[in-house]
C-alpha positions in Angstrom: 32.1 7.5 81.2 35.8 7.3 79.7 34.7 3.1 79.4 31.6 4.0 77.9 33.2 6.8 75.5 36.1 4.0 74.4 33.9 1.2 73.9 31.3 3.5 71.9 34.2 4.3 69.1 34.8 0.4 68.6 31.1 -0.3 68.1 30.6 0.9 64.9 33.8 -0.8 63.4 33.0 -4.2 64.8 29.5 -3.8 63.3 30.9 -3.0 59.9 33.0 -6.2 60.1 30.5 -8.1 60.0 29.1 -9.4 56.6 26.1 -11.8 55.2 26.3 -14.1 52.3 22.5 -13.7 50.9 20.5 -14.6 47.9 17.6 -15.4 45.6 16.7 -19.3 44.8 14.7 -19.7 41.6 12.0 -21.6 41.3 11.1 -20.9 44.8 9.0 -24.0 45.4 12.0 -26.2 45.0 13.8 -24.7 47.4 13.5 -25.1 51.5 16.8 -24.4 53.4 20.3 -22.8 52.3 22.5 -24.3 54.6 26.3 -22.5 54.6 29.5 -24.5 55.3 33.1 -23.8 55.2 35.9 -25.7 53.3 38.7 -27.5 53.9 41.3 -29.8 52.5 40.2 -32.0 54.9 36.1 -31.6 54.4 33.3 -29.0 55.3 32.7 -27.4 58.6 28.9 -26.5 59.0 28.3 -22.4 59.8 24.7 -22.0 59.8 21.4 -22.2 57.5 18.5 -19.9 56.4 15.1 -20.4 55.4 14.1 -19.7 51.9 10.9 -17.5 52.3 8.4 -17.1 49.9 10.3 -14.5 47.8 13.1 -17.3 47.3 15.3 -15.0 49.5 17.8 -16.5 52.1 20.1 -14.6 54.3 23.3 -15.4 56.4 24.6 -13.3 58.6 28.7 -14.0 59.2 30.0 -12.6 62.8 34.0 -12.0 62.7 34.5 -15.3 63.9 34.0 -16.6 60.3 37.5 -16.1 58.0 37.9 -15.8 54.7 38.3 -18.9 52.6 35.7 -21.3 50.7 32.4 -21.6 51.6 29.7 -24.4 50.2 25.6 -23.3 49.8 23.7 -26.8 50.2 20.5 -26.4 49.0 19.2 -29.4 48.1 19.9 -33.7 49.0 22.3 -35.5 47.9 24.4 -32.9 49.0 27.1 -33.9 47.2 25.5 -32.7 43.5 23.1 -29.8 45.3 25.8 -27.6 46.1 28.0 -24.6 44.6 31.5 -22.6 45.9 31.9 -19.4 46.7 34.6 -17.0 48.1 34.1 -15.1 50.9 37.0 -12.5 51.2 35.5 -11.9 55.1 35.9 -8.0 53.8 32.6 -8.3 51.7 28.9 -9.5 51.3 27.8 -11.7 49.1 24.9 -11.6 47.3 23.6 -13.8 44.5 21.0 -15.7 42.2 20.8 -18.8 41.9 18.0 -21.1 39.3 18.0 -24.4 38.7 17.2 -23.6 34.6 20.2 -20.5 34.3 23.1 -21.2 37.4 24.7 -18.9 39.5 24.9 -15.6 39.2 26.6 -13.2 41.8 25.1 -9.7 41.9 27.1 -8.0 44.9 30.8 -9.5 45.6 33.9 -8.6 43.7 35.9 -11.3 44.2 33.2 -13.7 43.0 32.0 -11.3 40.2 36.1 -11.3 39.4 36.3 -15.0 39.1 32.8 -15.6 37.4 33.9 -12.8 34.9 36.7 -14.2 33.8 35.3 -18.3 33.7 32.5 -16.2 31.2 35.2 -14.7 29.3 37.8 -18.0 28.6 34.8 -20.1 27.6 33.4 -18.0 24.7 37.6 -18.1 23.7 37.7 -21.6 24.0 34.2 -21.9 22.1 36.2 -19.8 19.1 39.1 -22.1 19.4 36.8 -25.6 19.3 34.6 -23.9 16.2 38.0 -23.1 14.5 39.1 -26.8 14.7 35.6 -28.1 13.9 35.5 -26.1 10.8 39.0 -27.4 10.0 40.1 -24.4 8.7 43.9 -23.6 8.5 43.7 -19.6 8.7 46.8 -18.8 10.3 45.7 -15.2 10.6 42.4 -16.2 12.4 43.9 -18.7 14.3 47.0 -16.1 15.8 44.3 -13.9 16.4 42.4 -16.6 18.5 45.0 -17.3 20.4 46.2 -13.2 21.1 43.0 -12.6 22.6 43.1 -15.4 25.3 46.4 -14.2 26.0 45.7 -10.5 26.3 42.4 -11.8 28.3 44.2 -14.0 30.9 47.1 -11.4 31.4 44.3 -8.4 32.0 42.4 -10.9 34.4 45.7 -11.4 36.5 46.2 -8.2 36.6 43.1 -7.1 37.9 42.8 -9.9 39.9 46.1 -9.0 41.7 45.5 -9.0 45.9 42.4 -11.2 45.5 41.9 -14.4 46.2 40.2 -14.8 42.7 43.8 -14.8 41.8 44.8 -17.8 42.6 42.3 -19.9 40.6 42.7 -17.4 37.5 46.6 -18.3 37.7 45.7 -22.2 38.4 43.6 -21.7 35.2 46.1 -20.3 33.5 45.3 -21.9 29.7 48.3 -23.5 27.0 48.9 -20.6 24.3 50.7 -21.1 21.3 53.3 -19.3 19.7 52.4 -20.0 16.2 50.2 -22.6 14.1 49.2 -26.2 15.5 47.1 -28.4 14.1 44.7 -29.7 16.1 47.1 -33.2 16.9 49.8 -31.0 18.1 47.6 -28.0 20.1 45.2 -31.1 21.3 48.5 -32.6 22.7 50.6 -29.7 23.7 47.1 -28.7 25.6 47.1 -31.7 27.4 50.9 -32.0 28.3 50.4 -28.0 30.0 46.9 -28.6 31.5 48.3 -29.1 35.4 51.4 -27.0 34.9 50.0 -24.0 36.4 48.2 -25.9 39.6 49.7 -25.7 42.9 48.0 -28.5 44.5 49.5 -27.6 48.1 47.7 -24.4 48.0 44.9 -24.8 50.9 42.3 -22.7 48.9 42.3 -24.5 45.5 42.2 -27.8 48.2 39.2 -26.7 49.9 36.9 -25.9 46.6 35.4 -27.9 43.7 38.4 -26.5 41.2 41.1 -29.5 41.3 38.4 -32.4 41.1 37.0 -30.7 38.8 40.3 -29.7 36.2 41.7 -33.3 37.6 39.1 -34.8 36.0 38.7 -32.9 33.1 42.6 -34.0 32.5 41.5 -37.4 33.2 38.7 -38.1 31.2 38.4 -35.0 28.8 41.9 -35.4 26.9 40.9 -37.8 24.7 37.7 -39.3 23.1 38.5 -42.4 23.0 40.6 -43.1 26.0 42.0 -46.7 26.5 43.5 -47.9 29.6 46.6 -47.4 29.0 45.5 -43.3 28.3 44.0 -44.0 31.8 46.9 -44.9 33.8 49.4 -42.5 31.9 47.6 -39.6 32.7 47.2 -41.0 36.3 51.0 -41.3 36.5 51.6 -37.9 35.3 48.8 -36.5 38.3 50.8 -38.1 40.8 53.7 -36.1 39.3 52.2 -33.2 39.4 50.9 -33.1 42.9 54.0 -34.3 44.0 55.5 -36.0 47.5 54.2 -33.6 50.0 50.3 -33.4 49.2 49.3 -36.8 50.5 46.1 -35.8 51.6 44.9 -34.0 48.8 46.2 -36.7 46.6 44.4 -39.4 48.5 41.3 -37.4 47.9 41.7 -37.0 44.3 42.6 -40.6 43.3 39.7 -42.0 45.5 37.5 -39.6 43.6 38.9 -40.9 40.4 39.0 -44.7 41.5 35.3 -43.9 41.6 34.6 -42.3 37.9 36.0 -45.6 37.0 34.1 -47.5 38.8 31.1 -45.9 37.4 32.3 -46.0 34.0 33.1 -50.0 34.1 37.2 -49.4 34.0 37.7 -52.1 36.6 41.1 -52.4 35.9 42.0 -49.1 36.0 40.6 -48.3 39.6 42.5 -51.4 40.8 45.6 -49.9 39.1 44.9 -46.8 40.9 44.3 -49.0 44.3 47.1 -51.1 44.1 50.2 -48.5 42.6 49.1 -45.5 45.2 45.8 -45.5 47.0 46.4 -48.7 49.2 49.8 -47.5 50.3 48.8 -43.9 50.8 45.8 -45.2 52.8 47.9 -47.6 55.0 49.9 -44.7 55.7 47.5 -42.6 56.9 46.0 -45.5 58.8 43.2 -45.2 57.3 41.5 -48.5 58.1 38.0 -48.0 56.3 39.7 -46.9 52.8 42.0 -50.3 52.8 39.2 -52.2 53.3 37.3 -51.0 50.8 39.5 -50.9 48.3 40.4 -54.6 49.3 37.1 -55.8 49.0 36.8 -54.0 45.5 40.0 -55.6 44.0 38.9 -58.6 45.7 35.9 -59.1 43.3 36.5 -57.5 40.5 35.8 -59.0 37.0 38.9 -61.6 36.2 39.3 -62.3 40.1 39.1 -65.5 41.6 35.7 -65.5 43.6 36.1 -65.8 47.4 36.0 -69.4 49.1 33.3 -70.0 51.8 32.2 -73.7 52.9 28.9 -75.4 51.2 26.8 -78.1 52.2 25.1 -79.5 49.6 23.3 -83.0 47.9 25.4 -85.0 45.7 24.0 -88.0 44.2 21.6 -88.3 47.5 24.4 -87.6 49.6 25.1 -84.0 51.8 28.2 -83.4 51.1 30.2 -80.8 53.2 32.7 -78.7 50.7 33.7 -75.2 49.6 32.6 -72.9 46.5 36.7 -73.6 44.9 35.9 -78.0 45.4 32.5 -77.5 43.4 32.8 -79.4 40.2 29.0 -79.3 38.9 29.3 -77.1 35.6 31.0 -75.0 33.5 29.3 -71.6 35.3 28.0 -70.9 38.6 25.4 -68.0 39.2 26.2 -66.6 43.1 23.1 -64.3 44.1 23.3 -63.0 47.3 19.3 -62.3 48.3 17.2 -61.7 51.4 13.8 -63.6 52.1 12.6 -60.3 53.4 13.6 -58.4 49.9 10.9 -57.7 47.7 13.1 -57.3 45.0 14.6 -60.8 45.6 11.6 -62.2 45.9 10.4 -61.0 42.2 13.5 -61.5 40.4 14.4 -65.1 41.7 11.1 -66.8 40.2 12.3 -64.9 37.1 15.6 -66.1 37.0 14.5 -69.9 37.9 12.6 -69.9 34.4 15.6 -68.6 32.8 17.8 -71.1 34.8 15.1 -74.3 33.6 16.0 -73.4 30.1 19.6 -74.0 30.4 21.6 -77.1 30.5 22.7 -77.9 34.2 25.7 -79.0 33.4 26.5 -75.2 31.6 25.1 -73.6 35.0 24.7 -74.2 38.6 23.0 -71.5 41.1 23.8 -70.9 44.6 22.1 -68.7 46.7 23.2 -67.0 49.5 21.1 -65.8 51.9 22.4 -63.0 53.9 19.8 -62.2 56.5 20.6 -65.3 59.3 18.3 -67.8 60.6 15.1 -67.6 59.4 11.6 -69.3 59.1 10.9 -67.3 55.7 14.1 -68.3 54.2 13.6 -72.1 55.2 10.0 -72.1 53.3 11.3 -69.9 50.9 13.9 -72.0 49.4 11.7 -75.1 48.5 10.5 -72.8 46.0 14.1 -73.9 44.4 14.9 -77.1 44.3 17.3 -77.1 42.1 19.9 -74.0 43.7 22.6 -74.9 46.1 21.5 -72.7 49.3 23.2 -71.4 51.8 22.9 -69.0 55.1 25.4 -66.5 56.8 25.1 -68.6 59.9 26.9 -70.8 62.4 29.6 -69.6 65.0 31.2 -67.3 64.0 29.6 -65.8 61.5 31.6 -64.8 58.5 29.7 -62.5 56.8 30.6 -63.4 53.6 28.2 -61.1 51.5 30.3 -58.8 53.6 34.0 -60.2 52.1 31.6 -59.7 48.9 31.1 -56.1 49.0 27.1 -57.0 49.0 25.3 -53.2 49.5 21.8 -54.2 48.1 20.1 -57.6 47.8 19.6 -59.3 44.7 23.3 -59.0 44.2 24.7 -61.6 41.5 28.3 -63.1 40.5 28.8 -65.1 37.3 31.3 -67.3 37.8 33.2 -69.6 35.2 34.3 -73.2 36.5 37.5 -72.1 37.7 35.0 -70.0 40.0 36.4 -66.9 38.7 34.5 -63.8 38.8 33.6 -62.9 34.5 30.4 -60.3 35.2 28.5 -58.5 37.6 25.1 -57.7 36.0 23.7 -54.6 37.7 20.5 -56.0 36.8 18.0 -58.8 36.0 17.9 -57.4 32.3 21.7 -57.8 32.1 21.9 -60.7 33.7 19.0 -63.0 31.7 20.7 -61.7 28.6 24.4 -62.9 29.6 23.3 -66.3 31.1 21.5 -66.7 27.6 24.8 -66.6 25.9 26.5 -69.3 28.1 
């Protein structure tokens, strides 16, 4: 009975430990699953999921085996844009709104209420301070005033936030105040010169949310409006600064995520700075295998880079002639498309590009196509459908792979190459790359 007695006075603590994090989706027919993972530097860790009924609501309950920390709703594919942070303090529900049309709102959760609070309030100050500038005005008064508010609002905000772990984004965020008039050359520079100051990147809970990619690329690509390379690899330098010698994970993250913006955004050169000044030796150093190589392979056939040699066998003047892609001397260009017989894609844009090919001189341009899929019966009967392309096979022992070497994802994949056989475009598409064979 004494057991019983003992074990009876524990039961109702335990069950207040526990906790859900719970919620509305909006519109409910877009939404399935909410499926709950917890952050890390070092990734996500899958908890559990909920079905959406047909109220939109989800619950998840959290035993006490969950800590505080991070925590990611997926809610949608790909899941690395259908997601949002939250905290869980492991001493509170959560409860919250979430529509596709108005964002997240949290109903029930101090901490998150705390932080969202205070992200509501610094925007409308920095709204005041962009219409200021916009309107060019030079109202000391006003501008002193501007400026006094987002001080007395950040200092309330750590304050309150004090004991919470709200508080250590709200002190990361901590925004450049002046202490008198700047024009907007001096506060636009001064703004960007403070904008990491106040970021400890070895702290593991700004590491495991969205906060540093998302200020890290803010100071990235948000400084200036018309950013040049050289911007680009300054404000790179000074991130590395910033995080400093003992964050190599962290920073490994962050500059891969960067060397991807500039990817996406054509800055070539600045990704392979980024590759070849940090990520490659950071990568090697963590043995990380998979990251070298595909930063190799990038830098390897980026725009300005000498295109990678792999034998040909081809007819010159009646004669097959064995040789290599550097030993061609046929024209001033070479188009390299890398295609499948099997692709239906490849299979409507080659007829296209023959016509374009027929109007052009051969001595400006010579095509070789690479087929990537091995021996095959389709490819042999395909290819007499172009006389006039040099075509090749990833076969023979061993293979090479060479659309592999190529960093070939998708089939059509085309290289313009000049007759030095370096690499001068990449055309994403058949659009793009009719209109630049046009201009040869």
């Amino acid at each position: 009975m004494r057991k019983l007695i003992i074990l009876l006075t524990f039961l109702p603590s335990f069950l207040m430990a526990q906790h859900s994090i719970e919620g509305v989706f909006s519109p409910v027919e877009d939404f399935t699953y909410a499926f709950l993972y917890k952050s890390s530097p070092t990734g996500a860790e899958y908890v559990d999921r909920a079905k959406v009924d047909e109220k939109g609501h989800f619950k998840i309950k959290l035993d006490t085996t969950e800590t505080a920390g991070i925590y990611k709703i997926v809610y949608g594919v790909p899941q690395e844009i259908n997601n949002f942070d939250l905290i869980y303090s492991g001493k509170e529900d959560v409860v919250l709104h979430f529509s596709l049309t108005e964002g997240l709102e949290f109903k029930e959760s101090n901490e998150n209420k705390l932080w969202a609070s205070y992200t509501n309030s610094i925007e409308m100050i920095n709204r005041a301070i962009s219409n200021f500038y916009t309107h060019k005005s030079d109202d000391k008064v006003a501008f002193m005033d501007i400026f006094k508010t987002l001080k007395e609002t950040q200092d309330a905000f750590e304050l309150a936030s004090k004991g919470t772990m709200a508080s250590v984004f709200i002190k990361a965020n901590r925004p450049y105040i002046p202490e008198a008039y700047e024009d907007i050359s001096t506060y636009s520079k001064n703004l960007k010169d403070t904008y990491l100051a106040n970021v400890d990147f070895s702290n593991p809970l700004l590491q495991s949310s969205e906060f540093l990619t998302d200020r890290v690329r803010a100071y990235i690509f948000g400084m200036s409006p018309e950013a040049t390379e050289d911007f680009y690899k300054h404000q790179i330098d000074n991130l590395v600064n910033y995080i400093g010698e003992d964050n190599s994970e962290i920073k490994t993250a962050l500059l891969q995520a960067i060397w991807s913006n500039m990817l996406q955004i054509e800055e070539g050169n600045v990704a392979n700075y980024i590759a070849d000044t940090y990520l490659l030796k950071l990568a090697t150093e963590a043995n990380d295998t998979m990251l070298v190589k595909v930063l190799t392979i990038h830098k390897n056939n980026s725009v300005g880079a000498t295109a990678i040699d792999f034998p040909i066998r081809t007819e010159v003047n009646g004669m097959m002639v064995e040789t290599t892609l550097h030993n061609l001397a046929m024209a001033d260009n070479y188009l390299l498309i890398f295609w499948n017989s099997g692709c239906s894609h490849c299979l409507e844009q080659l007829p296209e590009i023959r016509k374009t090919v027929d109007q052009i001189d051969p001595k400006t341009l010579q095509v070789i196509a690479y087929g990537t899929q091995g021996e095959d019966v389709t490819w042999e009967s395909e290819i007499l459908k172009y006389p006039k392309f040099i075509h090749i096979i990833d076969s023979g022992t061993p293979r090479r792979y060479v659309s592999h070497e190529y960093g070939v994802e998708s089939t059509p994949t085309y290289f313009i190459l000049d007759k030095d056989k370096k690499i001068i475009a990449k055309p994403d598409s058949l659009e793009e790359l009719q209109t630049l064979l046009n201009d040869l």
